[in-house]
NUBAVO-576406 format. One line per 5 residues: number of its first residue (from 1); their letters; for each residue x, y, z of C-alpha. Coordinates in Angstrom, 1 decimal, always signed. Example, Ala and Ser with C-alpha at 12.3 -4.5 7.8 and 13.67 -1.06 7.14 Angstrom:
1> AS> +12.3/-4.5/+7.8  +13.7/-1.1/+7.1
// end
This chain:
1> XXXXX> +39.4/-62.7/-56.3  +35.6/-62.0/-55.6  +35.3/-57.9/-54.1  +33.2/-58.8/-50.8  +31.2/-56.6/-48.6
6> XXXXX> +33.2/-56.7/-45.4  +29.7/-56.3/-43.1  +31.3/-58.5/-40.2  +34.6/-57.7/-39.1  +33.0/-57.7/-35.8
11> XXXXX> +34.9/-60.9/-34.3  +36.7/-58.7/-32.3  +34.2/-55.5/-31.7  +30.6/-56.5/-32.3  +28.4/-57.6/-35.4
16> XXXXX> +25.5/-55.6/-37.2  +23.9/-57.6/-40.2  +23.6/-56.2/-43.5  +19.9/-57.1/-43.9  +20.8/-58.6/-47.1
21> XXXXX> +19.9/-61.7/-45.9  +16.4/-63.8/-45.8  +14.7/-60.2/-45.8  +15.2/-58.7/-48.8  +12.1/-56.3/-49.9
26> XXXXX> +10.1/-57.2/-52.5  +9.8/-53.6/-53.5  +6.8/-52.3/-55.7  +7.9/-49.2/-56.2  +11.5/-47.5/-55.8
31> XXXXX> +10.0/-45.2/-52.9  +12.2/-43.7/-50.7  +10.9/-45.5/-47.7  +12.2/-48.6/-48.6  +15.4/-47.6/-50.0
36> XXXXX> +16.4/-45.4/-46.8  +15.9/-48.6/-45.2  +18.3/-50.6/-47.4  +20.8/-47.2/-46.7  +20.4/-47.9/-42.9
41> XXXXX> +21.1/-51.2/-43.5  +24.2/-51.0/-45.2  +25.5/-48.1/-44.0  +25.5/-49.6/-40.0  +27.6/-52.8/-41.6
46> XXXXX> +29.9/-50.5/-43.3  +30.6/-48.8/-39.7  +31.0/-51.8/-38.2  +33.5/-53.1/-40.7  +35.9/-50.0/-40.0
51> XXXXX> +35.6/-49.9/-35.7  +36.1/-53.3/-35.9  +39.5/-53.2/-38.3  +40.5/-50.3/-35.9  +39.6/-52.2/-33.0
56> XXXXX> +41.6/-55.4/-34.1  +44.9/-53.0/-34.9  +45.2/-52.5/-31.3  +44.9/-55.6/-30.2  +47.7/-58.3/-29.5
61> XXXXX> +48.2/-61.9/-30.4  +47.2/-64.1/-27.9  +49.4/-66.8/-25.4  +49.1/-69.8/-23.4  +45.9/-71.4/-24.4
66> XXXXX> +44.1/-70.5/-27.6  +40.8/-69.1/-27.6  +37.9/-69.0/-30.4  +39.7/-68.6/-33.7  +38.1/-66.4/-36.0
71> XXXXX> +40.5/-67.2/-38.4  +39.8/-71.1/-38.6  +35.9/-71.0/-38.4  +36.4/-74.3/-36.7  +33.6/-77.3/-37.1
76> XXXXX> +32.3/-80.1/-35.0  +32.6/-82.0/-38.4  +28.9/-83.2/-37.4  +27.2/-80.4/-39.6  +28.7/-79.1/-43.1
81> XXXXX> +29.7/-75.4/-42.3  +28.6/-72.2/-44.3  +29.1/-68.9/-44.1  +26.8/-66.0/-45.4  +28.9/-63.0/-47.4
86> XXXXX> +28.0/-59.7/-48.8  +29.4/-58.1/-51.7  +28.4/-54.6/-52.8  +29.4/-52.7/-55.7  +26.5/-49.5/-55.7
91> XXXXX> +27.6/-46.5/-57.5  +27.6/-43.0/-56.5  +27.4/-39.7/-58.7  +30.5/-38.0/-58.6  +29.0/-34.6/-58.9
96> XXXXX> +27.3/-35.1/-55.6  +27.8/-38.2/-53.9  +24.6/-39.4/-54.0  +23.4/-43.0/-54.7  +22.0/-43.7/-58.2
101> XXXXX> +22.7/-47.7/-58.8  +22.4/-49.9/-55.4  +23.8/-53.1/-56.2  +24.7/-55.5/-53.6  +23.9/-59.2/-52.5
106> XXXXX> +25.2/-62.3/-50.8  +27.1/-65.1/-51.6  +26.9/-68.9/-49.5  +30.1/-70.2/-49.4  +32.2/-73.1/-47.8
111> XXXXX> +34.5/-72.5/-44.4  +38.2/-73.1/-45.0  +37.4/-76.1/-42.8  +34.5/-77.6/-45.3  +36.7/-76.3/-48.2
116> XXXXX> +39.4/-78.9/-47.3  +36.7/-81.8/-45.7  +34.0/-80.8/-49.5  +36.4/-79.4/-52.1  +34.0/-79.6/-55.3
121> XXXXX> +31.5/-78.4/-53.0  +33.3/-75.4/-52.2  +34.7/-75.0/-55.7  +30.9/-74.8/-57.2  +29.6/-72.3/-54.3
126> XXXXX> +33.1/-70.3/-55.1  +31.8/-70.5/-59.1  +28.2/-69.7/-58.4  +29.5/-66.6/-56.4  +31.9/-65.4/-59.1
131> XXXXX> +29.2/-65.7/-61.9  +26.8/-63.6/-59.5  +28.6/-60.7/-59.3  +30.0/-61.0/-62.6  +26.0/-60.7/-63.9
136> XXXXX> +25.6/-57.6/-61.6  +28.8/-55.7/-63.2  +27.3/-57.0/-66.6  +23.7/-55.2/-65.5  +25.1/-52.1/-64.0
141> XXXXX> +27.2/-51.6/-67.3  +23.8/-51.5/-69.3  +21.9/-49.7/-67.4  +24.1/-47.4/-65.2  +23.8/-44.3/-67.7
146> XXXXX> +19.9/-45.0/-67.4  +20.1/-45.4/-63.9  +22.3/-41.6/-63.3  +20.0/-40.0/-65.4  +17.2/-41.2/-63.5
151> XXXXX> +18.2/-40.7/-60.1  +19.4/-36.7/-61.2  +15.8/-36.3/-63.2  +14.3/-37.6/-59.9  +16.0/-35.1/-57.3
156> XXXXX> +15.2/-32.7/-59.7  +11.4/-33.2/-58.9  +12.4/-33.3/-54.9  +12.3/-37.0/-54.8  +15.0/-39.8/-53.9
161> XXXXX> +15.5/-42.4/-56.4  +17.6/-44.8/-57.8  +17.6/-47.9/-59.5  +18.6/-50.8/-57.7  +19.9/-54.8/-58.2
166> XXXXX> +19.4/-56.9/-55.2  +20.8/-60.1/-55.1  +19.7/-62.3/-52.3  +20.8/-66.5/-51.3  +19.0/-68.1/-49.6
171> XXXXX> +19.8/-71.5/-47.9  +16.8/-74.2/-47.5  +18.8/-77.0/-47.0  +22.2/-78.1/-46.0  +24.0/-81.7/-45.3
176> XXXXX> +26.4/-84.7/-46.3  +24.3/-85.1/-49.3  +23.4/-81.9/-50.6  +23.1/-78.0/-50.7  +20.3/-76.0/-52.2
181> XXXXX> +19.7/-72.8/-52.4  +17.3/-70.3/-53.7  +18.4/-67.1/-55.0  +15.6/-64.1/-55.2  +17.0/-61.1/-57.8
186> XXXXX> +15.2/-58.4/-57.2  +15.6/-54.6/-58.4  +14.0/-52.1/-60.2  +15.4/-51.4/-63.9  +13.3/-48.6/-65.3
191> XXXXX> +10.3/-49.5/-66.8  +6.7/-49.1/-65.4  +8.0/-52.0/-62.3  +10.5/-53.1/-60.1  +10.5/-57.3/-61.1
196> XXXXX> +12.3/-60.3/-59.5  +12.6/-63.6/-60.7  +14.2/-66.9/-58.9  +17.4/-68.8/-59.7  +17.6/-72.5/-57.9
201> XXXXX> +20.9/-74.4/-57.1  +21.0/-77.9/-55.7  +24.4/-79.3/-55.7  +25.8/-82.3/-54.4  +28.2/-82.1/-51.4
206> XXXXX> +30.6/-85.3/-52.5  +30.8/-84.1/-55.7  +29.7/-80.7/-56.9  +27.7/-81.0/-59.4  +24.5/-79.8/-60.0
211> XXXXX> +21.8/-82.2/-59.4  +19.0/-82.3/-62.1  +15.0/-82.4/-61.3  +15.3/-85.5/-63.2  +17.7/-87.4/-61.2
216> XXXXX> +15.2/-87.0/-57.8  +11.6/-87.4/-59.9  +10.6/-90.4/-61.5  +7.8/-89.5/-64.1  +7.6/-85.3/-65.4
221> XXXXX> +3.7/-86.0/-66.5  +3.0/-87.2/-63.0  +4.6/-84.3/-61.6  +3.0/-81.2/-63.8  -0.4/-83.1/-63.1
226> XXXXX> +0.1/-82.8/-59.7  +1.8/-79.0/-59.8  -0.9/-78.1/-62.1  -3.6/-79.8/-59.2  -2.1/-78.0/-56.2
231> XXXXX> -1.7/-74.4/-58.0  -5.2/-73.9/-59.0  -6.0/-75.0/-55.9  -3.5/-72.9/-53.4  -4.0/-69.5/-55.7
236> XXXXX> -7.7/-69.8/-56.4  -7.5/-66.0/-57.0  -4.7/-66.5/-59.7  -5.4/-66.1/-63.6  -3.1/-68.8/-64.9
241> XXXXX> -1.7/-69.0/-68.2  -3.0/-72.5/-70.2  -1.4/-74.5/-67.2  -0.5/-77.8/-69.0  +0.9/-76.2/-71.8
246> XXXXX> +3.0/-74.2/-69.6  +4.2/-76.5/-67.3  +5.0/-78.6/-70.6  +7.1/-76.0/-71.6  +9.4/-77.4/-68.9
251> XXXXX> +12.1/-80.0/-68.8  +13.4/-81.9/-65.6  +16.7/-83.0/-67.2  +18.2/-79.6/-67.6  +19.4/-76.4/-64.9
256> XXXXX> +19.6/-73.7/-66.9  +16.5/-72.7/-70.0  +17.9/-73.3/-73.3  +17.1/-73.6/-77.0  +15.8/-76.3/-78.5
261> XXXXX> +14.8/-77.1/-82.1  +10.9/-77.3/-80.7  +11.4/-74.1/-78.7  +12.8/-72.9/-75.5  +12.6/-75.6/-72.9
266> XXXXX> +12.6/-74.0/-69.1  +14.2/-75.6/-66.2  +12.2/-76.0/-63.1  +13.5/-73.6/-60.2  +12.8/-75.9/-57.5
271> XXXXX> +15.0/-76.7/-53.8  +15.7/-80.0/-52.4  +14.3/-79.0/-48.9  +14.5/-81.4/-46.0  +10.9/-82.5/-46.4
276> XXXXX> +10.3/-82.1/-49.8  +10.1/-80.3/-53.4  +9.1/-76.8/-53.5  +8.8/-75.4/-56.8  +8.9/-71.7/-57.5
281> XXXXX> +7.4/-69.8/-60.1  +8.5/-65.8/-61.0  +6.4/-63.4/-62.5  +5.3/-64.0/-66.1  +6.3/-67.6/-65.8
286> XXXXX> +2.6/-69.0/-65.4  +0.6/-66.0/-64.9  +0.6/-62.3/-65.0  +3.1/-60.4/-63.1  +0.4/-59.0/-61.6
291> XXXXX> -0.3/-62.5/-59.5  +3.5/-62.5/-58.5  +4.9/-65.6/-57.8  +3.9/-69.2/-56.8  +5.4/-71.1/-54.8
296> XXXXX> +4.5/-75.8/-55.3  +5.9/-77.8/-52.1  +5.2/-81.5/-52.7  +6.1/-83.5/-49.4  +8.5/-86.9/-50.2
301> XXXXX> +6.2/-88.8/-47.9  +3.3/-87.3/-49.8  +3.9/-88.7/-53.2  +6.9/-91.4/-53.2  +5.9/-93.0/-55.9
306> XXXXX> +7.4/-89.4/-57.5  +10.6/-89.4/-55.9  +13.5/-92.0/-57.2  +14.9/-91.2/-53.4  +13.7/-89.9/-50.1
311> XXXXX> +15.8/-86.9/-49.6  +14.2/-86.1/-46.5  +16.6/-85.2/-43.8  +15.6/-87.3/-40.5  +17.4/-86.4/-38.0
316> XXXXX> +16.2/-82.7/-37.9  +17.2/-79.4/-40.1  +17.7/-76.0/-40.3  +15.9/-74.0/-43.4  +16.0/-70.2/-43.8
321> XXXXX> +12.8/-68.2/-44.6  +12.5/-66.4/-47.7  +9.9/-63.5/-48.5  +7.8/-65.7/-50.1  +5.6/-68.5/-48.9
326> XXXXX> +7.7/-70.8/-46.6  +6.1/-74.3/-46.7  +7.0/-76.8/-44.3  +5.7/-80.0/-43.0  +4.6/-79.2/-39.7
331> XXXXX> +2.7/-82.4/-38.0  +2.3/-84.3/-41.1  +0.8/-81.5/-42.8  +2.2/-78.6/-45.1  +1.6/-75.4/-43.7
336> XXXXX> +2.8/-72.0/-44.8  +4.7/-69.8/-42.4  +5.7/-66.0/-42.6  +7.1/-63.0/-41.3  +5.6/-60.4/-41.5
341> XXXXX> +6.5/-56.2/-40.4  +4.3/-53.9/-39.7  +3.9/-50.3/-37.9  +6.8/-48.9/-39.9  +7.9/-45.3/-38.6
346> XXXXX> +9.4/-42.4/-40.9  +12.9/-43.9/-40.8  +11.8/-47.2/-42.1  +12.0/-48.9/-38.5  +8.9/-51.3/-37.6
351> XXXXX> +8.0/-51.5/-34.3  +6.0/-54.7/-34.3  +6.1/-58.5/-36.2  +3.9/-61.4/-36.4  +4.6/-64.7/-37.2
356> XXXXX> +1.2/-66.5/-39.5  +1.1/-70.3/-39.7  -2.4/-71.5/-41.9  -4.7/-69.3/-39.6  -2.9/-69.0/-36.6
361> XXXXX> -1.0/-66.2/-36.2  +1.3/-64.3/-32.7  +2.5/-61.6/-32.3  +6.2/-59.9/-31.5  +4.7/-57.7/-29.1
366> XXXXX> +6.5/-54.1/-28.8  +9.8/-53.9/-30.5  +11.9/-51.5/-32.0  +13.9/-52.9/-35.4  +15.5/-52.2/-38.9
371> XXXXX> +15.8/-55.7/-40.2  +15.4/-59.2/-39.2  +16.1/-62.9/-40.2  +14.6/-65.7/-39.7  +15.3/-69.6/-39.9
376> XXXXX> +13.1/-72.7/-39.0  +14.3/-75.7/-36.5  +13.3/-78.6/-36.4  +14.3/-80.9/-33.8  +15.4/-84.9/-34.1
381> XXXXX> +12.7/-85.4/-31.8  +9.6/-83.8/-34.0  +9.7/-79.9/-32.3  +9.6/-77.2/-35.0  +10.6/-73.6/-34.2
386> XXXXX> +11.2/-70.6/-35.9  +14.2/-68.5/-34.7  +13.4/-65.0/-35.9  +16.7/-62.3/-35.1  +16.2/-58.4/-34.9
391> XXXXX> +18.6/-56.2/-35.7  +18.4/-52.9/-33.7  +20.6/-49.8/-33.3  +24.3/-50.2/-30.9  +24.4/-53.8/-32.5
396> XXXXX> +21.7/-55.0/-30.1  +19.8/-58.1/-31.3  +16.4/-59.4/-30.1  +15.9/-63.2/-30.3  +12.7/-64.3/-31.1
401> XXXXX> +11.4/-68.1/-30.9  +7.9/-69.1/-32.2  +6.6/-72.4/-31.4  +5.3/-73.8/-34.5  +4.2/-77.4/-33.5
406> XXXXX> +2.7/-76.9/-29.8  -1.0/-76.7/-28.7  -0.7/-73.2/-30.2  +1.3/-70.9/-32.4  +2.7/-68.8/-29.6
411> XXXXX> +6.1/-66.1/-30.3  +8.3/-65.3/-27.1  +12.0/-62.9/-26.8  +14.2/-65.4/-25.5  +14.9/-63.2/-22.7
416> XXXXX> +17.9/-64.9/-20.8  +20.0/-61.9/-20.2  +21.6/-62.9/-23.9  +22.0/-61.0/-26.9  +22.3/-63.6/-29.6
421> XXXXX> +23.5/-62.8/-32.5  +25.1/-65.0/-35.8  +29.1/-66.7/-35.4  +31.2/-64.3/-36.8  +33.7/-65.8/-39.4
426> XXXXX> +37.0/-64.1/-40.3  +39.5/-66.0/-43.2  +42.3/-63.6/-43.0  +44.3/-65.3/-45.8  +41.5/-65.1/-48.3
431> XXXXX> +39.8/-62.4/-47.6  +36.4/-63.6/-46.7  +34.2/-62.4/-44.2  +31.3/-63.2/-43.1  +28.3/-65.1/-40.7
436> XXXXX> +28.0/-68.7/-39.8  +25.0/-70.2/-40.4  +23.7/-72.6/-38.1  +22.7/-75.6/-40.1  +21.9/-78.5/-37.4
441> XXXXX> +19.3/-78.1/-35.1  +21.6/-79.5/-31.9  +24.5/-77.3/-33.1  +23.5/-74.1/-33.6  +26.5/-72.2/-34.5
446> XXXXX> +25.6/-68.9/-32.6  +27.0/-66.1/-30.8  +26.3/-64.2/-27.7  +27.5/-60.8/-27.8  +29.2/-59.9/-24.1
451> XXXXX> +30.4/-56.8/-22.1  +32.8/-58.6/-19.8  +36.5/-57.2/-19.8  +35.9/-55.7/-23.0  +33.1/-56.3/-25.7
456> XXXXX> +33.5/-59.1/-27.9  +31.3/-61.8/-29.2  +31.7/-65.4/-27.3  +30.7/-68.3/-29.6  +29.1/-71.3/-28.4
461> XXXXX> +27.4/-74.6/-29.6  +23.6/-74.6/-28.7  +20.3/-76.9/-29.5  +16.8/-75.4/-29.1  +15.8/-76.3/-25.4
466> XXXXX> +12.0/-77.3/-23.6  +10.2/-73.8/-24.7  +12.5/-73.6/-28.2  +14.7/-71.2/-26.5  +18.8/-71.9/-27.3
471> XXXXX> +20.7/-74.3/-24.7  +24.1/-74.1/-24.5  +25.9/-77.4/-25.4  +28.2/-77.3/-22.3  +29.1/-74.6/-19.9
476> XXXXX> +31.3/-72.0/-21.6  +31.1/-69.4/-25.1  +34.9/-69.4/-26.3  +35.7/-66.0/-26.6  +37.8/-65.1/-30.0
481> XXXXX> +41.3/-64.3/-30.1  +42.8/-60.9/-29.7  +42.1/-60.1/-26.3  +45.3/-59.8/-24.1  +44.6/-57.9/-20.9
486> XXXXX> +47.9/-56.2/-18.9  +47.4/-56.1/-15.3  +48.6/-52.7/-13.8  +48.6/-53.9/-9.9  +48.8/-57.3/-8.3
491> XXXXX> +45.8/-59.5/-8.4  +44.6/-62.8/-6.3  +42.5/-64.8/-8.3  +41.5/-68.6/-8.9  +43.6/-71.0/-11.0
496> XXXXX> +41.3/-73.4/-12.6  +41.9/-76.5/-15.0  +40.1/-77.0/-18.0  +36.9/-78.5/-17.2  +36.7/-75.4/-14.9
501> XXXXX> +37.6/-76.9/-11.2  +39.5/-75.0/-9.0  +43.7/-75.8/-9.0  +44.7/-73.1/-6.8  +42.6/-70.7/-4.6
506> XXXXX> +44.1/-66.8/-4.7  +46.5/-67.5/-6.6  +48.7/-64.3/-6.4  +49.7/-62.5/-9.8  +52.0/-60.1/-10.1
511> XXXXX> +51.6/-56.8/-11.7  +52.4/-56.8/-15.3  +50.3/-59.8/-15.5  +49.3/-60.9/-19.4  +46.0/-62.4/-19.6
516> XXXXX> +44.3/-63.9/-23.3  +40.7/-63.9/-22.6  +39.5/-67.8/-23.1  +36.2/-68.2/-22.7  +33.0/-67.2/-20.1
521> XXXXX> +29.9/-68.0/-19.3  +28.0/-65.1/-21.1  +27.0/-63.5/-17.2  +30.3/-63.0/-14.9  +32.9/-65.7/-15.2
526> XXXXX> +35.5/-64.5/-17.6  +38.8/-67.3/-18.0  +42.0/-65.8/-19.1  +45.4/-67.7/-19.8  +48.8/-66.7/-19.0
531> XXXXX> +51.8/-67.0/-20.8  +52.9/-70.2/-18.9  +49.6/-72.0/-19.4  +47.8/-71.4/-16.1  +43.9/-70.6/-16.4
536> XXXXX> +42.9/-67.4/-14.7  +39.7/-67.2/-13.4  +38.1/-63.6/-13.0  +34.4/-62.7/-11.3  +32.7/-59.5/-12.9
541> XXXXX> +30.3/-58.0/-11.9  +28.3/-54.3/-11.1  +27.5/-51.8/-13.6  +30.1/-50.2/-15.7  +32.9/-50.1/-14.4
546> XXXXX> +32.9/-53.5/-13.2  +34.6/-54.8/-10.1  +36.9/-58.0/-10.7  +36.6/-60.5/-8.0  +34.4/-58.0/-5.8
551> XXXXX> +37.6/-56.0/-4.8  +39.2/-54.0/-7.4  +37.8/-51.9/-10.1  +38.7/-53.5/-13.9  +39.7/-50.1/-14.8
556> XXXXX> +42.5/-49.4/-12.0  +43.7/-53.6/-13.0  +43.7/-53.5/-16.5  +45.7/-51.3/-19.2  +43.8/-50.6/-22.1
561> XXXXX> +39.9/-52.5/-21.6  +38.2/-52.7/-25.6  +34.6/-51.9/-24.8  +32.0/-50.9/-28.0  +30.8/-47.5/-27.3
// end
């Protein structure tokens, strides 16, 4: 069984993501800064995952109707469903607790629901976990004496220091016909460097198995003149290596590099993304690792003579940033988008962000953050967007939206009286814990964290609406199970039906009432069920405490209310 990070019990409390995600640091050095950062990071999921287990303990199983399972991750079966989870296995000195190895990382993995609907699917993203953390434990064996004698002879000299192994997944692409993903490991070993190199994985959803360069491109000498064309001429300031003898050191029809009686042959790290080939190249691949890396898109509708098929999606996609060059076609053209921190204070926080597309480039304006992740959207109907998530202290989260594609790059808080945050996912039998990700641009798998008769996250369906900013699909968030409310005096409230018209008007309850929170509408409608099936509607509203139905303080009518301090 793969160890896992629990970062997200939250389903019943509230969610803080790791920051393991799309942002992981391409560190230069192993300063302090950063790595006080990562701590923050990790540290606030790690808080999370124990209020949220204590929270859950004193909770009780729900009645009457269900609400949103976090134990079923439930799909539309329109979109193939992933979750995002963290694994960590750091080590500590014994002598004085301090940090000396941080290892940790991510895995992308099937929901039970996808698991039954993709099985070979799942089984390959289960195998690509298992060998990921199996490599880690292989790396912290060799180096963790290294790495304790480091980090002592550092303190020593008055400064923090470890060596670290990042491990980072991130998902460009995912549908009925494939999944790719990149992975970024990243991590400082000794040496005179940190370094990171790239790992690809494209893998058929019907059948699970890997999908070679050479079963999407049609001729390898077209393609390295091409690659060779468009890297001299998007890193003019790069010294390459001999380019064609290089990229001939390459073969399409293999994934992994391996022996061959001519020499070693490479395999391309490349993605399938939705409009194209991108092709990434680590340090000392092609150049120095001074350069870094380089990152190739070629567009299918830019060379289709190349491609044996079009694998572009068309009916719009989701596609997660990376820290790297993230090239997408954006009005027929490829254009490079990033993300980019700045005004860091002396606890690692950054106060500001902008968003760079070519030469455009908009600002955040004043925020306050630890970590953020970001994902583009584009729409059926030609919109792109970037959704760009901020993860601040108390579990607050900021949603940004950028609009990519308009008469000008512009960046905006979807301020709606929301705090969005990422679908919790809880698979209590397994073990696994974790994040949807929202893979279809008119289902956006997202959550909407809410202070109404307790704090939980509602879930909802959602599609980018006219300024990019997320629309519900239909009127109510389904709050998660776990949430039964005793009333401790009589009550008059609404009985509604399920499409949320009024059945009875004040209803009288009795004391001793039971009520399973069902869903709400994120603002001051919160539905509860009772035992025999009826639908209680409750109005909240005021500061804390709030009054239910304008009359009665929740405080005086409910036993035991779960609110996150």
């Amino acid at each position: 069984m793969r160890s896992r990070f629990i970062s997200l019990m939250l389903a019943v409390v509230m969610l803080m993501i790791s920051g393991c995600g799309s942002e992981v640091k391409m560190t230069t050095t192993p300063d302090e800064h950063q790595a006080g950062t990562a701590d923050k990071e990790r540290e606030d999921a790690g808080d999370d995952a124990e209020d949220a287990e204590s929270t859950a303990k004193n909770t009780s199983g729900s009645d009457g109707v269900s609400g949103a399972s976090l134990f079923s991750g439930s799909t539309d079966g329109k979109s193939i469903q992933l979750i995002n989870t963290y694994f960590d296995e750091s080590r500590y000195d014994e002598s004085s607790s301090d940090l000396y190895f941080q290892c940790f990382g991510n895995h992308i993995l099937c929901t039970f629901e996808m698991e039954k609907a993709y099985p070979r699917l799942a089984a390959e993203l289960n195998k690509i976990a298992d060998n990921e953390e199996k490599s880690m434990r292989d790396r912290i064996r060799e180096f963790e004496k290294d790495a304790l004698d480091y980090a002592r002879d550092m303190k020593k000299s008055g400064v923090k220091a470890y060596y670290s192994d990042y491990a980072e997944d991130v998902l460009k692409r995912a549908d009925e016909r494939c999944v790719s993903i990149i992975r970024v490991v990243n991590g400082f070993l000794g040496g005179a460097h940190p370094d990171y190199y790239f790992e690809t994985y494209n893998i058929s959803s019907k059948t699970g198995e890997r999908i070679r360069l050479s079963d999407v491109v049609t001729d390898q000498k077209k393609l390295n003149d091409i690659l060779e064309k468009k890297l001299t001429e998007d890193y003019p300031d790069v010294e390459f290596f001999d380019l064609k003898e290089s990229l001939g050191e390459y073969d399409m029809s293999i994934t992994e590099g391996k022996d061959e009686d001519d020499g070693y042959r490479y395999a391309y790290d490349f993605t399938l993304d939705p409009d194209g080939v991108s092709f990434y190249f680590s340090p000392y691949g092609i150049s120095a690792y001074a350069f870094g890396s380089q990152v190739v898109k070629i567009l299918y509708s830019e060379e289709p003579s190349l491609f044996k098929e079009d694998y572009a999606m068309k009916e719009g996609y989701v596609s997660y940033f990376i820290d790297l060059d993230n090239k997408y076609d954006i009005g027929g053209d490829v254009k490079s988008v990033s993300i980019d921190k700045s005004d860091f204070d002396e606890n690692g926080y950054f106060t500001s962000f902008d968003v760079t597309m070519g030469e455009d480039k908009a600002g955040s304006g004043e925020t306050y953050c630890y970590g953020l992740r970001s994902f583009i959207v584009h729409t059926g109907d030609g919109r792109d967007y970037a959704y760009i998530m901020t993860n601040m202290d108390s579990d607050y989260k900021d949603l940004y939206v950028a609009d990519l594609g308009g008469s000008g790059l512009t960046c905006s808080k979807a301020d709606d009286g929301f705090s969005y945050t990422y679908k919790d996912y809880l698979n209590e039998d397994s073990g696994v814990y974790g994040e949807v990700l929202p893979t279809a641009p008119d289902e956006l798998q997202l959550a909407v964290r809410c202070d109404l008769l307790s704090t939980y996250n509602a879930y909802g369906s959602f599609k980018p609406g006219a300024k990019g900013f997320p629309e519900l699909n239909g009127e109510y968030l389904m709050i998660p199970e776990g949430f039964t409310l005793v009333s401790k005096e009589d009550v008059k409230a609404d009985i509604v039906d399920e499409e949320g018209r009024t059945a009875e008007k004040d209803a009288g309850i009795s004391r001793g009432g039971r009520f399973t929170l069902y869903r709400t509408d994120g603002r001051e409608i919160v539905d509860a069920s009772m035992p025999d099936g009826r639908i209680v509607r409750f109005k909240v509203s005021g500061s804390y405490p709030h009054m239910v139905n304008d009359t009665i303080d929740e405080e005086k009518l409910f036993e035991d209310l779960f609110y996150a301090g």
